[in-house]
N, C-alpha and C positions, 0 to 999 in steps of 0.2 A: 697314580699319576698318569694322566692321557694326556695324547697331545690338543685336547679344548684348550689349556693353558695357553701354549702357544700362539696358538691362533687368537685368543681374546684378550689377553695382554697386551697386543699393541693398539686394537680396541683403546681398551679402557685408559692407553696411557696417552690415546691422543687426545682423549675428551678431556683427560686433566691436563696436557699442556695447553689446551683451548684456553683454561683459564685463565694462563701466564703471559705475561709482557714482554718481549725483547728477548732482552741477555739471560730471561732467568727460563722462555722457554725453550731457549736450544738447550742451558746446563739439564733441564728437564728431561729435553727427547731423548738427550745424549744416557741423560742416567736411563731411564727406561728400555733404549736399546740394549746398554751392555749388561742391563736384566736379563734382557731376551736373549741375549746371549751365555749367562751364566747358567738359564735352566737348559738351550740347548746343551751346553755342553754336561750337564746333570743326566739328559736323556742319553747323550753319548757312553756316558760313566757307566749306566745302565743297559745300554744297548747289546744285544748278542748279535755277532755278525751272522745270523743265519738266513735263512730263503723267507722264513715268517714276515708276518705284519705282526708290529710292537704297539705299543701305547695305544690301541684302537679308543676311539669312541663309535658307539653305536648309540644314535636317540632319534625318537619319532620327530620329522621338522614337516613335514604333510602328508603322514600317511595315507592318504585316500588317495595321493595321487601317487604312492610308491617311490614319494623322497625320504629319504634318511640322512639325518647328519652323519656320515660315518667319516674317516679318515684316520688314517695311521700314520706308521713308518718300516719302511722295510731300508735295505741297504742303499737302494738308489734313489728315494726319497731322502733318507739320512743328510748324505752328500750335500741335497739342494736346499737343506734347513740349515745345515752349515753354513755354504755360502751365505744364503739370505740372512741368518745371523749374522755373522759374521762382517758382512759388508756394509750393512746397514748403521751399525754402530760407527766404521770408519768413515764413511761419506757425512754422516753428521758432523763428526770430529774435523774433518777437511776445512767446512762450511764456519769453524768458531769467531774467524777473521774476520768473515762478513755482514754485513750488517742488510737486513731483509726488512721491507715493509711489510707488516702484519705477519713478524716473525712466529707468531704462533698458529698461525692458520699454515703458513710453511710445513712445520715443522708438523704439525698435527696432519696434515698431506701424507708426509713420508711415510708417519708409521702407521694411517690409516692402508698405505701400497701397499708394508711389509705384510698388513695381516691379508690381505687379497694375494699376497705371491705366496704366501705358507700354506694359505687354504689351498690353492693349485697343487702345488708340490705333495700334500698330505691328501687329499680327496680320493677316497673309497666311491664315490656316488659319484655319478654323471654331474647332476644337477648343482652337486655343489662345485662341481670340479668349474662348471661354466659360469657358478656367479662368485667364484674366487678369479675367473681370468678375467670378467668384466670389473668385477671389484677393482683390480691391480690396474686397470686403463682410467678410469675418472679419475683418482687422485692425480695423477700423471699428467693426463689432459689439463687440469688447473693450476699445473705445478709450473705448467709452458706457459702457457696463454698467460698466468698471471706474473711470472717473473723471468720470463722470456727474453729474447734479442727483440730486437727493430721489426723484424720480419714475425716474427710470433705467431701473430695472430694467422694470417693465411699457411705456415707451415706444419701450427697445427690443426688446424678443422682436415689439411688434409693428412695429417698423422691420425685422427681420428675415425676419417673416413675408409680409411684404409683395413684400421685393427678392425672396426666396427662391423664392418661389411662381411668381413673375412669370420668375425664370430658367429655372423648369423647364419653362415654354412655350418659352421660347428654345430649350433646351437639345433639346426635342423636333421643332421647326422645322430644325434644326444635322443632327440626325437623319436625320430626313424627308429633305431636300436631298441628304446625302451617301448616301443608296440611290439615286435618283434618277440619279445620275452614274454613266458607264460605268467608270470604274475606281473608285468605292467609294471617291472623296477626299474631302476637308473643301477645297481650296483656291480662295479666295475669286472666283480667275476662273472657276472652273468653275461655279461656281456662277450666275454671271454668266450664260455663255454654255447655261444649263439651259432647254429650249423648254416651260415650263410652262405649260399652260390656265388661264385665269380662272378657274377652282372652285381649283384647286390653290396657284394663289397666293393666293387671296382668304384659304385657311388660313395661308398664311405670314407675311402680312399682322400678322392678331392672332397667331401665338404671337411674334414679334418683335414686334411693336407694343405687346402688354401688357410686356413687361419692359422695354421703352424707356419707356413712358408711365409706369408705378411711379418710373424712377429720375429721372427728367426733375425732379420730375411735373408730370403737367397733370392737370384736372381731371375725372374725379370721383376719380381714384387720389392724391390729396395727402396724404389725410388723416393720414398718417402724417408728415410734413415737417416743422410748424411746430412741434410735438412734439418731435420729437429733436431739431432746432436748438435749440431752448429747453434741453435738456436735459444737453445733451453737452458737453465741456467744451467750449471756445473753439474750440481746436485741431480738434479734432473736426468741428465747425462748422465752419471753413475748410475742411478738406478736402470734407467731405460737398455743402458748397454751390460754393466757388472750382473744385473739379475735378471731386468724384465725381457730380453730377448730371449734366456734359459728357458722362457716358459716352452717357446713352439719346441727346441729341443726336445725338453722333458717329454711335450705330448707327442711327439712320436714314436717315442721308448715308450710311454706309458701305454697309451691310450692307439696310436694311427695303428703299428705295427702288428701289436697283440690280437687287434681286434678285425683287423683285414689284409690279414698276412698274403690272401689272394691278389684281392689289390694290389697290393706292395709287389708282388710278382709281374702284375700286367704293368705296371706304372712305373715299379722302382728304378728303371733304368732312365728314366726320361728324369725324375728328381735327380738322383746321382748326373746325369750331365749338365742340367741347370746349375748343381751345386759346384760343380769344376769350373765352367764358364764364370761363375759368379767369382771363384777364385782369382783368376787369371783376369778379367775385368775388373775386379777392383785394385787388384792391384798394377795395373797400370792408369787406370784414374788416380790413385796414389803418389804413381810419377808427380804427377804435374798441378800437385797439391802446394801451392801457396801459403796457404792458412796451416797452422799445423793443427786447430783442432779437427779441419777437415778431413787432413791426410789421417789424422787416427781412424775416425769414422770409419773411412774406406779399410782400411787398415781391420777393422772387425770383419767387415762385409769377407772378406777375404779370409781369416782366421775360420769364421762360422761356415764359412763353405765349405772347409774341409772336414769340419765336424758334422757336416751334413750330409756330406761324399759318403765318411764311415758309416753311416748307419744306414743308408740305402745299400748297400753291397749286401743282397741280402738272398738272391739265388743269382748264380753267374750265368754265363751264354749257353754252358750245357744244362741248364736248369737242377743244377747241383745247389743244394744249400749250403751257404757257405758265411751266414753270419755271425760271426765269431766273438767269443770273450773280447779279444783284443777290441775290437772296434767299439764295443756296448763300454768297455773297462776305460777306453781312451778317452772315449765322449765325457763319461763321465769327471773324470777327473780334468778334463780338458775345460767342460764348464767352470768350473770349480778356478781351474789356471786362467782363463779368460779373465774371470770377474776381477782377477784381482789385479792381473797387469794392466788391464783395459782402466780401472779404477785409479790406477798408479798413475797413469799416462794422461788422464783429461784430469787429471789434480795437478801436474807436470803444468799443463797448458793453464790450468788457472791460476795459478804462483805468476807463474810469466805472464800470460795477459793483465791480471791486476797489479802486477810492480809497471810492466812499460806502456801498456793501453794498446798493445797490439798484440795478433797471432799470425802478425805477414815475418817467414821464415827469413824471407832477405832483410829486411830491418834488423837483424841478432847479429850475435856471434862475440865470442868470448867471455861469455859468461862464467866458464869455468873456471877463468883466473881471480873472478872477483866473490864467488860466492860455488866455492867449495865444497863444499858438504851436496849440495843441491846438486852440483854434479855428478857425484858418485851416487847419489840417489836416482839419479833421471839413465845412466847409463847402468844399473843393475836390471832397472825396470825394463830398460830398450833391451839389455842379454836376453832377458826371460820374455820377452816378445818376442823376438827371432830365436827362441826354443836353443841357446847355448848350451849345452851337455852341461850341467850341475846346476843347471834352474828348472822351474817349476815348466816352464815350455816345452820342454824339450822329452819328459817320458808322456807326456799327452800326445805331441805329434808325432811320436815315434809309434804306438800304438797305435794313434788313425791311420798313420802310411801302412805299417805291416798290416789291418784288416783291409784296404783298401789294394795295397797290393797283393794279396790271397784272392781279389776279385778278379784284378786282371793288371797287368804289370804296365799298360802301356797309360790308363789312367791317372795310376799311380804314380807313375811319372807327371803327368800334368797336374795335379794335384801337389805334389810335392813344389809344385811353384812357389807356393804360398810360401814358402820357406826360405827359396832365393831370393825373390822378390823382395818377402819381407825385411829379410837382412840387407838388402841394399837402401830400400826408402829409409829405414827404421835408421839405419849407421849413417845415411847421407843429412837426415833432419836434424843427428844429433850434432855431429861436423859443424853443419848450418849455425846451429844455435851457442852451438857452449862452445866450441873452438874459433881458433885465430886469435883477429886482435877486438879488443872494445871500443865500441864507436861512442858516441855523444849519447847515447838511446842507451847501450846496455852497462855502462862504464859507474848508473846511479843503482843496478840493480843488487838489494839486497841480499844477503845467502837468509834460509830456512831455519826460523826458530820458533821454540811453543807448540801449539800445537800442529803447526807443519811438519817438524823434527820427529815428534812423536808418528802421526801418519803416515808419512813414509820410511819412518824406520821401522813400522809393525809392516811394511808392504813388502821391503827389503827383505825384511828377514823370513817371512812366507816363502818368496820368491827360491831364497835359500834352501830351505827344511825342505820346504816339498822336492826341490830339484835334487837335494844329496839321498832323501829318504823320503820314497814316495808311500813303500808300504803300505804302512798304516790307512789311509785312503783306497788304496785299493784293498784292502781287506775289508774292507767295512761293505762294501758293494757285493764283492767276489760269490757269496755264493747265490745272493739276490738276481745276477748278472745271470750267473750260468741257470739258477731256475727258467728265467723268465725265456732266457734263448730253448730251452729243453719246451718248456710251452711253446712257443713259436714253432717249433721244427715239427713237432707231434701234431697240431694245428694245420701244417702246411701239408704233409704226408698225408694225413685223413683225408683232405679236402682235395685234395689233386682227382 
């Protein structure tokens, strides 16, 4: 059993919900996702937490030009098949309410994304690595444009323009690398194992590092984000924020750091203060968030900065290495906490916009009195956003803060905004909306039944397990983590 499966199962299961009509092809995606989800979690059953790559596939896909289909799974890959399992099934299930024109071309969108974000997360080969992250942007791109806001169309050619531009740096980096290599491959350890000088990486550096920083984003490249989350539909928004921003993550763990750890020396401090700035900016654009699917947006922009902090901390001011478990550990499971509270929370917002027909915060309030259940669901999700001690938030950004303050204490301090701040937008929007009294607007709103109930009680209860008992998540990484930093440091030492 390899992970081919994986990756060609959502293939195969878009082309057969192509065939279905309406109501029968979301029942369709829906059963196919939680497919994809029961052999993730088959691979898990099988999985050894060790440093290896598992379920390899090796096959010729052009060998004259030194591509291979390869792709595996090691611990820090594992993680991001979770999520992307994991999430995919539940944003379908959000969507059963809804009613989409040419719900099958919809639907057949999404799981066409998931197999282009599995191929990323899985990819042994450059090549494939780069047409699993173009892969995961087209379905997306028509997923806006076609069932989009008002504004769609101009916000995303320039969401497009943005990824787009920023890949073809990549795509040039991917390049560059594979002439560079004595047999002309794209494979990821050779890559690795490539004796490049500080000029040559310093260029690898940014053309990876821009297409990472676009899709992340961090700041000054956001400006396209809170934009298309505004814009797109729900759905859309889940995917784009729950997985598809993991990708630039992932490729800095995988791919920027490993393979220009010089770079990352000349450069890392200027990323790491982008990524603080980007914190503390967006969360004060947060403030003054009207809209609340807005203020989430912002509200990521903010979250992913910190996770971006951690993993540039990566030689301190006395050029000591200092990139630590904690931070590569926190990341990860931080991705992992992101997707799901970020997913909690623009599902939150589409309850609410589709019962009143608005997402202006001053129009609510008391909601809580009339629809119960929905409350204690939207304030679990708000705990675990502002990282409450026994929710899933809170061992992620405790681990970015301690790699981040082992860098240096005074950033880590600014960095740690993200956590003030967030608890004060996050506790003032709920206030806003589900307390007081109920006006004429929120006095007809429904409470949460069907498949609502169900999806945010599977969100809930995550929220929960991971914050009481992280463990097991971090075990699954744990010795994948410390390989890869043990590579890094050996890497960085030689080259000096």
């Amino acid at each position: 059993m390899t992970v081919s499966i994986l990756l060609f199962l959502p293939i195969v299961a878009a082309l057969v919900v192509l065939l279905f009509k309406n109501e029968v092809a979301k029942y369709a995606a829906l059963f196919f996702a939680v497919a994809e989800l029961v052999i993730a979690g088959i691979f898990l059953s099988r999985f050894v937490p060790d440093a290896s790559t598992q379920f390899a596939v090796v096959m010729p896909w052009i060998p004259k030009a030194g591509i291979y289909f390869t792709a595996g799974i090691d611990g820090i890959s594992m993680i991001m098949v979770l999520l992307t399992t994991l999430l995919v099934p539940l944003i379908i299930l959000t969507t059963l309410k809804h009613q989409y024109k040419n719900a099958n071309v919809f639907y057949a969108l999404i799981l066409f994304m998931q197999a282009g974000l599995l191929a990323v997360f899985t990819a042994q080969d450059g090549f494939l690595f780069y047409v699993g992250w173009e892969a995961a942007l087209i379905p997306i791109y028509f997923i806006c444009a076609m069932w989009g806001g008002e504004n769609r169309i101009r916000v995303t050619i320039k969401f497009f323009i943005y990824t787009f531009a920023g890949s073809l740096f990549m795509l040039l980096g991917i390049i560059y690398l594979n002439m560079q290599t004595q047999s002309r491959t794209f494979d990821l350890h050779e890559f690795y194992n490539l004796n490049l000088d500080a000029h040559q990486q310093s260029w690898i550096f940014w053309a990876f590092f821009l297409a990472f920083a676009i899709k992340m984003p961090i700041f000054p490249f956001h400006t396209w984000q809170p934009d298309t989350y505004t814009e797109a539909p729900s759905a859309g928004t889940m995917m784009l924020s729950g997985i598809m921003l993991k990708m630039g993550i992932y490729g800095v763990i995988r791919w920027l750091i490993p393979i220009a750890p010089l770079g990352v020396m000349q450069w890392g401090l200027m990323a790491l203060i982008l990524s603080v700035i980007g914190i503390v900016y967006a969360s004060i654009i947060a403030f003054k968030q009207k809209d609340g699917k807005r203020l989430v947006a912002y509200s990521s922009i903010a979250h992913v900065g910190l996770i971006a902090a951690a993993l540039f901390t990566f030689v301190n001011f006395n050029g000591n290495f200092v990139w630590t478990s904690q931070s590569l550990q926190g990341a990860l499971i931080q991705m992992l906490n992101h997707g799901i509270n970020v997913v909690g929370l623009f599902f939150i917002w589409d309850i609410i916009s589709s019962r009143l027909n608005t997402r202006e915060i001053s129009q609510m309030g008391g909601i809580a009195k009339v629809a119960p259940k929905f409350a204690i669901a939207f304030l679990i999700i708000v705990l675990g956003t502002v990282a409450l001690p026994l929710t899933n938030g809170f061992i992620g950004e405790f681990l970015l803060l301690n790699g981040v303050f082992q860098y240096n204490i005074w950033i880590a301090a600014i960095a740690g905004l993200t956590m003030i701040f967030g608890a004060v937008y996050m506790l003032r929007m709920y206030k806003g909306v589900m307390q007081g009294e109920t006006n004429a607007l929120t006095i007809t709103f429904t409470d949460i039944s069907g498949s609502e109930s169900i999806a945010l009680g599977i969100i809930c209860l995550l929220i929960i397990v991971i914050g009481v008992y992280p463990q097991p998540i971090l075990h699954i990484s744990e010795a994948a983590v410390n390989n890869l930093i043990d590579i890094v440091r050996q890497r960085t030492v030689s080259m000096k």
